[in-house]
Structures are given as structure tokens and as C-alpha cells.
BALOBA-1460 file (C-alpha; in Angstrom, 3 decimals):
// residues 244
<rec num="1" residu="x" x="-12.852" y="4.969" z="-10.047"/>
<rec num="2" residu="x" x="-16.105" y="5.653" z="-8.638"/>
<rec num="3" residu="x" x="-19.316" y="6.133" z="-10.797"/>
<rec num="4" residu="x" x="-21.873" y="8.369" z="-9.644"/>
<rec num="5" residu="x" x="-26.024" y="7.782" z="-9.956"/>
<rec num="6" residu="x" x="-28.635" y="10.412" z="-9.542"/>
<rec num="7" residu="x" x="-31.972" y="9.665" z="-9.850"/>
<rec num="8" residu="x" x="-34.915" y="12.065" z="-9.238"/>
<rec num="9" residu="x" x="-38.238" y="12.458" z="-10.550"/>
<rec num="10" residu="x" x="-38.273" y="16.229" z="-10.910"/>
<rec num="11" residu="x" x="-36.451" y="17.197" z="-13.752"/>
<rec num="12" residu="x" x="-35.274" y="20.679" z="-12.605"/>
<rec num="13" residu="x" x="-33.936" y="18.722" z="-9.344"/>
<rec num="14" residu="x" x="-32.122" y="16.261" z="-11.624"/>
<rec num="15" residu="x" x="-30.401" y="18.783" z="-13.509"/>
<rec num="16" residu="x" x="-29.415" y="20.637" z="-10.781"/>
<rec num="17" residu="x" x="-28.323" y="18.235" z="-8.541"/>
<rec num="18" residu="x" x="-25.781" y="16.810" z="-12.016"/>
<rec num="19" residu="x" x="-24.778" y="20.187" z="-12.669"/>
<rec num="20" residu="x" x="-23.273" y="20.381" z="-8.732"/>
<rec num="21" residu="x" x="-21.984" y="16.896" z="-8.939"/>
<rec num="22" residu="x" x="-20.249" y="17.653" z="-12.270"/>
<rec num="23" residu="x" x="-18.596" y="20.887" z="-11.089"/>
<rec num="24" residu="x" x="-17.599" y="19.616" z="-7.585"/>
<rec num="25" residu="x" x="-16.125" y="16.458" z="-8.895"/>
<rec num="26" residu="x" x="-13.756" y="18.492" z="-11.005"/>
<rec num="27" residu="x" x="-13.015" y="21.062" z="-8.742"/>
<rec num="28" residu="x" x="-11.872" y="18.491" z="-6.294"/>
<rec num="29" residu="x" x="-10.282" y="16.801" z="-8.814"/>
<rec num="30" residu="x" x="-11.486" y="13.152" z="-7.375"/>
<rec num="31" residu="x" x="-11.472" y="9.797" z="-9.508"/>
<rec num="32" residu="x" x="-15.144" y="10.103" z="-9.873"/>
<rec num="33" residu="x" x="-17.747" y="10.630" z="-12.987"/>
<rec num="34" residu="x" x="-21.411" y="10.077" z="-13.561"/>
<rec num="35" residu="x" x="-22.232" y="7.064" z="-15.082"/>
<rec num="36" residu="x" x="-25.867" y="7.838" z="-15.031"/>
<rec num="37" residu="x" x="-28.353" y="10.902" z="-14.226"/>
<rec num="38" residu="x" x="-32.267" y="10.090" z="-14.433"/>
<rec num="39" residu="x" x="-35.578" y="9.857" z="-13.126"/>
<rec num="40" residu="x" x="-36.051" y="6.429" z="-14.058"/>
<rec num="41" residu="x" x="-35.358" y="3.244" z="-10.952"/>
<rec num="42" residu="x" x="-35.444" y="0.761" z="-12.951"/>
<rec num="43" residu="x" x="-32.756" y="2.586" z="-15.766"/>
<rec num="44" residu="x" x="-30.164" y="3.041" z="-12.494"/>
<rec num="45" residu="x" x="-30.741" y="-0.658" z="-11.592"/>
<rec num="46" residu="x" x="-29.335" y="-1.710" z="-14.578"/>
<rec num="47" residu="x" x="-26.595" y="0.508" z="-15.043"/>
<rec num="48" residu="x" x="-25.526" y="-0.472" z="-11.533"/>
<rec num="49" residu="x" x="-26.044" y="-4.175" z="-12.044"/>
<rec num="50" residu="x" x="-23.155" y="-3.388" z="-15.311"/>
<rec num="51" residu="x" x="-21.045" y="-1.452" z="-13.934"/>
<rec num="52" residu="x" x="-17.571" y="-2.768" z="-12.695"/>
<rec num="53" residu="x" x="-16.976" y="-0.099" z="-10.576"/>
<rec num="54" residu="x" x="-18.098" y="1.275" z="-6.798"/>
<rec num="55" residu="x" x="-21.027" y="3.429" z="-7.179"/>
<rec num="56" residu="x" x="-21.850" y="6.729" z="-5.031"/>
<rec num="57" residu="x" x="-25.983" y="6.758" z="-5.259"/>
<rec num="58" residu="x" x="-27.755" y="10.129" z="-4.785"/>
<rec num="59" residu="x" x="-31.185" y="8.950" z="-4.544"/>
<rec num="60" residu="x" x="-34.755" y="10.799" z="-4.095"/>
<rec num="61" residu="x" x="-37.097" y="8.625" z="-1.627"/>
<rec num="62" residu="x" x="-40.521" y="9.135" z="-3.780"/>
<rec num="63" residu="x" x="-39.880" y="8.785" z="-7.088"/>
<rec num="64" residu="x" x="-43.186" y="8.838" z="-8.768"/>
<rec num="65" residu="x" x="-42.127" y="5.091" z="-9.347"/>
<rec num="66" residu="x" x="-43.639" y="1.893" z="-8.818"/>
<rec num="67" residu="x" x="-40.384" y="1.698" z="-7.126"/>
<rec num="68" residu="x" x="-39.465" y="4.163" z="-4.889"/>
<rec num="69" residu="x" x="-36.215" y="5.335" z="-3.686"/>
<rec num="70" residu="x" x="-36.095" y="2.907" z="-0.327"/>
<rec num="71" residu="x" x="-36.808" y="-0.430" z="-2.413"/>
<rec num="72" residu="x" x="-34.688" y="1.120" z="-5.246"/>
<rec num="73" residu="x" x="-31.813" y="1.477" z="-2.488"/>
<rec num="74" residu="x" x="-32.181" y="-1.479" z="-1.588"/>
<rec num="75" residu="x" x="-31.731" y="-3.685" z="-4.659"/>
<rec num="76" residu="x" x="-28.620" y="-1.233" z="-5.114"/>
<rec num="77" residu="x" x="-27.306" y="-2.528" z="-1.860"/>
<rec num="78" residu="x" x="-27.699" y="-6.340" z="-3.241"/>
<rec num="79" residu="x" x="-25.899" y="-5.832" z="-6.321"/>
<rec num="80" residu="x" x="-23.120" y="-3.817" z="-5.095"/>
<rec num="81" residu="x" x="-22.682" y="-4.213" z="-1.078"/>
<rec num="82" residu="x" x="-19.746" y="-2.113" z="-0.942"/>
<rec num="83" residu="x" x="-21.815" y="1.047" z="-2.578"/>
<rec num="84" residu="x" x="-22.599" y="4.445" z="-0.912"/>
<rec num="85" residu="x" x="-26.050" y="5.603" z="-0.747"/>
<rec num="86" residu="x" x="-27.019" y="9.094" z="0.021"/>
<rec num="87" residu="x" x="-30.934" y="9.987" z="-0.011"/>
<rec num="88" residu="x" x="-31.800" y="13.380" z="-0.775"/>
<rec num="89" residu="x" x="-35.413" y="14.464" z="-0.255"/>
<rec num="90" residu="x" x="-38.206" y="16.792" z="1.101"/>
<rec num="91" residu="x" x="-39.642" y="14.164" z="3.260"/>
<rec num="92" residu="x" x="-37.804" y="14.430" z="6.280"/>
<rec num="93" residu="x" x="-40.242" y="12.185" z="8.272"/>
<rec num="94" residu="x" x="-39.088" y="9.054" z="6.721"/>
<rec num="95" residu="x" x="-35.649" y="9.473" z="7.535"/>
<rec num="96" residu="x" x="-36.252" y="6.765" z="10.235"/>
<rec num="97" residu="x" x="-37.218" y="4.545" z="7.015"/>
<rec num="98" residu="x" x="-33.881" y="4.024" z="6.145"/>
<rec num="99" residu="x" x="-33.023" y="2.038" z="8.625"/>
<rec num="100" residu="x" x="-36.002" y="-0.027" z="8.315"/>
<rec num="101" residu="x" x="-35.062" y="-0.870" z="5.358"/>
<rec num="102" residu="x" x="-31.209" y="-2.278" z="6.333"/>
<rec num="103" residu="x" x="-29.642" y="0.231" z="3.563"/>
<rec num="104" residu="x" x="-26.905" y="1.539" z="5.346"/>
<rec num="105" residu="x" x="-27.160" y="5.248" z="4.135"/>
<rec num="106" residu="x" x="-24.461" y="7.421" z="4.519"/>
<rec num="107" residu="x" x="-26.078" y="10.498" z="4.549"/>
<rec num="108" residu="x" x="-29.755" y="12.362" z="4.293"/>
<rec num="109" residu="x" x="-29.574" y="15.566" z="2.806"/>
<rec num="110" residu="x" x="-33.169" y="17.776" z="2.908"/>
<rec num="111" residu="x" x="-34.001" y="19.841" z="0.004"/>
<rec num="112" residu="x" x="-34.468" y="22.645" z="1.919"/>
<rec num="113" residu="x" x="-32.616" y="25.210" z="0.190"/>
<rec num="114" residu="x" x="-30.122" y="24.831" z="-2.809"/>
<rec num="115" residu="x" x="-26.976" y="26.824" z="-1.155"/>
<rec num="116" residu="x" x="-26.854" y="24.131" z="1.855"/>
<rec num="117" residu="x" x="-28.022" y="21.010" z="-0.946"/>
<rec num="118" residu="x" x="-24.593" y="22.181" z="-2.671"/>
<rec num="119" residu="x" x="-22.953" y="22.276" z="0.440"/>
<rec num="120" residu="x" x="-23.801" y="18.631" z="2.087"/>
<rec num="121" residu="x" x="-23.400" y="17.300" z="-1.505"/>
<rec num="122" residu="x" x="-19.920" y="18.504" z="-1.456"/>
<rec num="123" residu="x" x="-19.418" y="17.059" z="1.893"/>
<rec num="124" residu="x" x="-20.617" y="13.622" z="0.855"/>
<rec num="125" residu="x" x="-18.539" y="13.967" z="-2.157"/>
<rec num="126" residu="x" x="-15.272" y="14.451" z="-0.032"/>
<rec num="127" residu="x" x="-16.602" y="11.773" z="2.604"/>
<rec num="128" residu="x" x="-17.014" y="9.268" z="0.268"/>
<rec num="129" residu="x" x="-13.915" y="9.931" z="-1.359"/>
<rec num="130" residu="x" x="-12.147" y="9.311" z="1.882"/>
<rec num="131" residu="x" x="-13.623" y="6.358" z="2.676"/>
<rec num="132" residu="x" x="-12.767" y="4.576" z="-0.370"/>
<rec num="133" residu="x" x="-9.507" y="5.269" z="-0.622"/>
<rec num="134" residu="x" x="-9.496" y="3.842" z="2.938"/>
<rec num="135" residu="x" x="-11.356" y="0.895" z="1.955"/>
<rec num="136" residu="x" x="-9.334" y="0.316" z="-0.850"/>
<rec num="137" residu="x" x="-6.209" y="0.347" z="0.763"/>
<rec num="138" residu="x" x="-7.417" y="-1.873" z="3.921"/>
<rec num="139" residu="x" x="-8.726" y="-4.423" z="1.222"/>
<rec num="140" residu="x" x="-6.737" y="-4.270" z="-1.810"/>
<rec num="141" residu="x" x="-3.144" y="-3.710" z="-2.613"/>
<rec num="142" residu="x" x="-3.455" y="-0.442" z="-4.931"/>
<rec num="143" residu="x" x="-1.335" y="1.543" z="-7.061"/>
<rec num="144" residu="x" x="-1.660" y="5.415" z="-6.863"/>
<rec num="145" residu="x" x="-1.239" y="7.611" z="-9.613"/>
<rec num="146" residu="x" x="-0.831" y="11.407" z="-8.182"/>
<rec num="147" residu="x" x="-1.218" y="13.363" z="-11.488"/>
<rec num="148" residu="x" x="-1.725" y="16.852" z="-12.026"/>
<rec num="149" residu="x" x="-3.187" y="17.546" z="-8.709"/>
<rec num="150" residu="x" x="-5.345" y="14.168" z="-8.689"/>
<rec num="151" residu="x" x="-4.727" y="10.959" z="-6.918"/>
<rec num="152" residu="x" x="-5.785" y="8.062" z="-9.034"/>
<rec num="153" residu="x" x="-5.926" y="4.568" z="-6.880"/>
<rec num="154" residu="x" x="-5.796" y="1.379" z="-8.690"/>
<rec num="155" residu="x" x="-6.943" y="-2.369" z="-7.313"/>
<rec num="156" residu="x" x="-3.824" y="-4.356" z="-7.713"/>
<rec num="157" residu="x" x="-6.122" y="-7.100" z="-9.502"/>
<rec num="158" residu="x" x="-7.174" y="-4.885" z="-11.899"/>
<rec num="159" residu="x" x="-3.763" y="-3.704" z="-13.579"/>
<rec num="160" residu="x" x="-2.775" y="-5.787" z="-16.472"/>
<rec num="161" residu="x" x="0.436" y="-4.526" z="-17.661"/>
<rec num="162" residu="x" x="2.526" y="-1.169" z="-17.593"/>
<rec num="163" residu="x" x="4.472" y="-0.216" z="-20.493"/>
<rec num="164" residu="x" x="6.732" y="2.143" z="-21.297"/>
<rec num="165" residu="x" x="5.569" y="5.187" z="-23.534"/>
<rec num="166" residu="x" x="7.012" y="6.789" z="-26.626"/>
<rec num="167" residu="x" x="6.774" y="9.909" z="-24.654"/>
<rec num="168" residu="x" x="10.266" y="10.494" z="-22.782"/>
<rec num="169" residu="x" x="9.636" y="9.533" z="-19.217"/>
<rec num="170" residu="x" x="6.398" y="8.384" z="-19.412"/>
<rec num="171" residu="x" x="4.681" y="4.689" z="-18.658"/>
<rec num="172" residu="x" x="1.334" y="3.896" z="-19.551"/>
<rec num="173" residu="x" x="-0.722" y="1.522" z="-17.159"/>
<rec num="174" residu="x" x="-3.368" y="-0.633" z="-18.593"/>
<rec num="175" residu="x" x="-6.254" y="-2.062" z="-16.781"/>
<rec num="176" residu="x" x="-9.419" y="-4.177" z="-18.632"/>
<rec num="177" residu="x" x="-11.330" y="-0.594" z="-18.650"/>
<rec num="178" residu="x" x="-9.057" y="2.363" z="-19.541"/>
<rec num="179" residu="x" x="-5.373" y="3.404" z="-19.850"/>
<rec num="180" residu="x" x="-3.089" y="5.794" z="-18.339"/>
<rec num="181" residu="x" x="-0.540" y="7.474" z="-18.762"/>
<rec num="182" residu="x" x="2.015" y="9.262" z="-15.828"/>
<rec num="183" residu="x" x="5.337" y="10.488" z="-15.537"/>
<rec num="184" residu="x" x="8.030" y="7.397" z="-14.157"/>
<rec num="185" residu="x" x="10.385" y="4.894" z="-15.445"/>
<rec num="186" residu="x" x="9.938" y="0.883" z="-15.351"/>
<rec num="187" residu="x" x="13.481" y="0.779" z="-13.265"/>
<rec num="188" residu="x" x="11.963" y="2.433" z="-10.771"/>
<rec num="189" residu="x" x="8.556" y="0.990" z="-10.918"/>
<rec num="190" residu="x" x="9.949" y="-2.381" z="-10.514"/>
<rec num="191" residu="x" x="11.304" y="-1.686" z="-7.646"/>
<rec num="192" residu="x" x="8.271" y="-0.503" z="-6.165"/>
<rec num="193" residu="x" x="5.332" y="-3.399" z="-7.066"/>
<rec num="194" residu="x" x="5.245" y="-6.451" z="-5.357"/>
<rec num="195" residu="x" x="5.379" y="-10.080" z="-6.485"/>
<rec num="196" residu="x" x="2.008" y="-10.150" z="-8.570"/>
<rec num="197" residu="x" x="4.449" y="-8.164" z="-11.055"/>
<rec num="198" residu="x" x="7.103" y="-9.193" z="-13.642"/>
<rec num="199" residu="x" x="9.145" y="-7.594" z="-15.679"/>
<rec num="200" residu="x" x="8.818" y="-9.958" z="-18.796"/>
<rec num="201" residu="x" x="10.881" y="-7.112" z="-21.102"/>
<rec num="202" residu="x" x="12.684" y="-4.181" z="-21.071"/>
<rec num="203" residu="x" x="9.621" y="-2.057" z="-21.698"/>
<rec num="204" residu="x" x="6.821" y="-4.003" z="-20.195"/>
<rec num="205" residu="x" x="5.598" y="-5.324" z="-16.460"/>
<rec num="206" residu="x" x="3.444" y="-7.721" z="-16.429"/>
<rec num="207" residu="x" x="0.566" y="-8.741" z="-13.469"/>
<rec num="208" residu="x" x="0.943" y="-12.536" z="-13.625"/>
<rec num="209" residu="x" x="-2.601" y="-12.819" z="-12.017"/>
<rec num="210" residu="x" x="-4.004" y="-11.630" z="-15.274"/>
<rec num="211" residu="x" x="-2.008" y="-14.256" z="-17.944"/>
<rec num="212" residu="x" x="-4.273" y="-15.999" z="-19.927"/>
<rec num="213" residu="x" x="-1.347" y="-18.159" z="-22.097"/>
<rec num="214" residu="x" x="1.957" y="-17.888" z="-22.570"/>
<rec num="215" residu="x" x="3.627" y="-18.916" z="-25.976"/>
<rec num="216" residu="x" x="6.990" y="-19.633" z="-24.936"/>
<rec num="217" residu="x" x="8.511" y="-20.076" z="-28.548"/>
<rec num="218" residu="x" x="6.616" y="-17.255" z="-29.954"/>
<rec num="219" residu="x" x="8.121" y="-15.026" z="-27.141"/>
<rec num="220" residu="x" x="4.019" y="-13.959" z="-26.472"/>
<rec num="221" residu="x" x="1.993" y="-13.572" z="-23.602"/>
<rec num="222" residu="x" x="-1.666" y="-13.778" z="-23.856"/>
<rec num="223" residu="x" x="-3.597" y="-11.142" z="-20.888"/>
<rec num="224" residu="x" x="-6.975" y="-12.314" z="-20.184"/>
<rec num="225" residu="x" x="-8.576" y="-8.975" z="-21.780"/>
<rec num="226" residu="x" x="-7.445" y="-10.370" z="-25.797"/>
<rec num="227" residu="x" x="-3.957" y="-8.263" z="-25.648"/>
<rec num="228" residu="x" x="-0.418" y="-9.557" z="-26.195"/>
<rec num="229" residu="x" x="2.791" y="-8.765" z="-24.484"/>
<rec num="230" residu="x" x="6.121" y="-10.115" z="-25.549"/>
<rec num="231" residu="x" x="8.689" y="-11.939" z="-23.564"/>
<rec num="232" residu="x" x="12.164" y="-11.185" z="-23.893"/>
<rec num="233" residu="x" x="14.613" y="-13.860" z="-24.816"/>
<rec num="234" residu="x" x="16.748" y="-13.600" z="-21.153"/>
<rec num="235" residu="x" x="13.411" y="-13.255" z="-19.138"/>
<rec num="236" residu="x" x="11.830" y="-16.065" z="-21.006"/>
<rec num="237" residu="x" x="13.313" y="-18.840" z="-17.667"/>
<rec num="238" residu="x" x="12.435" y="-16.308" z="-15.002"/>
<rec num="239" residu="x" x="9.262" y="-15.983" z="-16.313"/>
<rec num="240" residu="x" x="8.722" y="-20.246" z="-16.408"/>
<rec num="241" residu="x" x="10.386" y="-20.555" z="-13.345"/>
<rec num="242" residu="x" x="7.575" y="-18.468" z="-11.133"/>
<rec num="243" residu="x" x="4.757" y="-19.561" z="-13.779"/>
<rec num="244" residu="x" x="5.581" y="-23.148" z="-12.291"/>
């Protein structure tokens, strides 16, 4: 998932700007929402500074600010180095600013009119997008999810169990932030994750990199986010044998 950040002093601009985001993001049908639209610096720094995701930063340069959108930029890049940052603004002379200030833009759209803002925005959108899931998969093992029309990538490290669903054919995947649920069967998704994974029961997968205990009489297995998974009786010396 990627979270998206406008900010932008005029408030027209700002709604605009969210309005195109909004739309494009679910026309595309990409693993990206806003986590936070405003005209306030110093409100996106600390969204950005909580956030567990990647963030996608569209970012005026004068904000009106005491901060303004080339210092904001770069705290950004300090608390999340692998961020994207797109400026967009009417101040096409300090383009060259940018890399003054070591922020590694990605893009620099002009607000010169709003048919080709919509356009690059889109671009970016799609660009960014791309990259990511190239990133992702250079960096981290993921797991992709292709669900009605959208492809969902998941960090390896960030899955804590799959289960299987009440709903026929169905498993549900649980990370420390949200849940989902896709079409499959645990046979087959065994087959298909590597050795981070075990299958501790007949309706659960576990990622071993995310065990906080394990209560070997109790038949329970404590996942660092607080929730419990039970061992079966016949994987119980499996499960001790690769737990060491």
C-alpha cells in the first residue's frame, strides 16, 4: 500500500488536486489512498513520520509556510528515504531548486492549466505505481493478490498468518494493519510460499518471522501483533523442530 499526501496552500488547488487523485486512483484500480490532504507542512510531517507505509508526496513549493515545500520535502526525504516526491507549482524558475536541495523529485508538474495538471498527475500516478512494485519485488519477497481487476503486493515481513475463510474457497491474509480476503485454498498456497511459512494447522499458515511465543501444551501460538493461532496436535514436532 501506498499513502498519498497533498499539501497546498490554496484551498481550491487542494481540493482539486484530491478530487483527481481520488478518481484516478480508483479508476486505475492501484493499492493506493490518501492518508492526508492539507495546506498545513507541519500536519504532513507528522502523518508521514506515523505512517508505516511508502508515501507518494504531491507537494506545492511556496506554501505560505514558515516551511515551504523544498525544506518540507526535505524532512519527508529523512523520515521516509524510499518516498516519492512530486512538486507541483506555478514557479517554474525554481525547478533548478530541487536539486539544490538533494530531494530526489520524481517529477515537476506546472499549474499551467488543469486538463494537462490531470494529465501529468495521472502519469505520476502510474509511474510511481510501477516503480514500487519494482522496488518491492527487487527488495522484498512479496505476495500478490490480483483481485477484481487490482493487484495487491504484500512485503513478505509483513504477513502474519493466512487462514482459511468460512466463505467456500476463500483465505483471508492478515498483516499488523488490515486483512484480506481472496479467492484460493491453503493446499495450494502452501505450495507456493517459501520457508518463512508454516502450516501449523489445517486451516492456518503461519510466518514464523512474526511468532512472539509458542505454548506448546496449550496448542497456541502467540503473533507479535496480540493474536493467537493454534497448533495442531501432528504439526506440533514440525513446528519445534524448525523453531530450534
Amino acid at each position: 500500500m501506498i499513502d498519498i499526501y497533498i499539501c497546498e496552500d490554496n484551498q481550491k488547488e487542494l481540493s482539486l488536486f484530491t478530487q483527481y487523485i481520488k478518481d484516478l486512483v480508483s479508476i486505475e484500480n492501484i493499492d493506493m489512498e490518501i492518508n492526508l490532504s492539507s495546506s498545513d507542512p507541519h500536519e504532513i510531517l507528522q502523518a508521514a513520520a506515523l505512517s508505516q507505509n511508502v508515501g507518494l508526496f504531491f507537494l506545492d513549493i511556496d506554501l505560505k509556510s514558515d516551511i515551504n515545500g523544498l525544506a518540507l520535502a526535505q524532512r519527508i526525504r529523512k523520515l521516509q528515504p524510499r518516498c516519492f516526491i512530486i512538486f507541483i507549482t506555478s514557479h517554474s524558475e525554481m525547478g533548478f531548486l530541487t536539486f539544490e536541495y538533494k530531494v530526489e523529485a520524481l517529477d515537476f508538474i506546472l499549474k499551467d492549466n488543469a486538463s494537462r495538471i490531470k494529465s501529468k498527475i495521472h502519469e505520476c500516478l502510474l509511474n510511481v505505481n510501477d516503480k514500487y512494485t519494482s522496488i518491492n519485488n527487487n527488495i522484498h519477497k512479496t505476495f500478490v493478490i490480483n483481485q477484481s481487476g487490482q493487484q495487491i503486493s504484500i512485503d513478505y515481513d509483513d504477513i502474519v498468518y493466512f487462514e482459511t475463510s468460512y466463505n467456500i474457497h476463500k483465505i483471508i491474509l492478515h498483516t499488523s494493519r488490515r486483512t484480506i480476503e481472496f479467492t484460493g485454498q491453503l493446499k495450494d498456497l502452501e505450495q507456493q510460499l517459501d520457508h518463512h511459512f508454516y502450516r501449523c494447522h489445517r486451516s492456518f499458515i503461519i510466518n514464523k518471522n512474526n511468532i512472539a511465543e509458542i505454548d506448546y501444551p496449550e496448542q497456541t501460538i502467540y503473533m507479535n501483533t496480540g493474536e493467537t493461532v493454534p497448533i495442531s496436535k501432528r504439526m506440533k514436532k514440525g513446528l519445534k523442530k524448525i523453531m530450534g
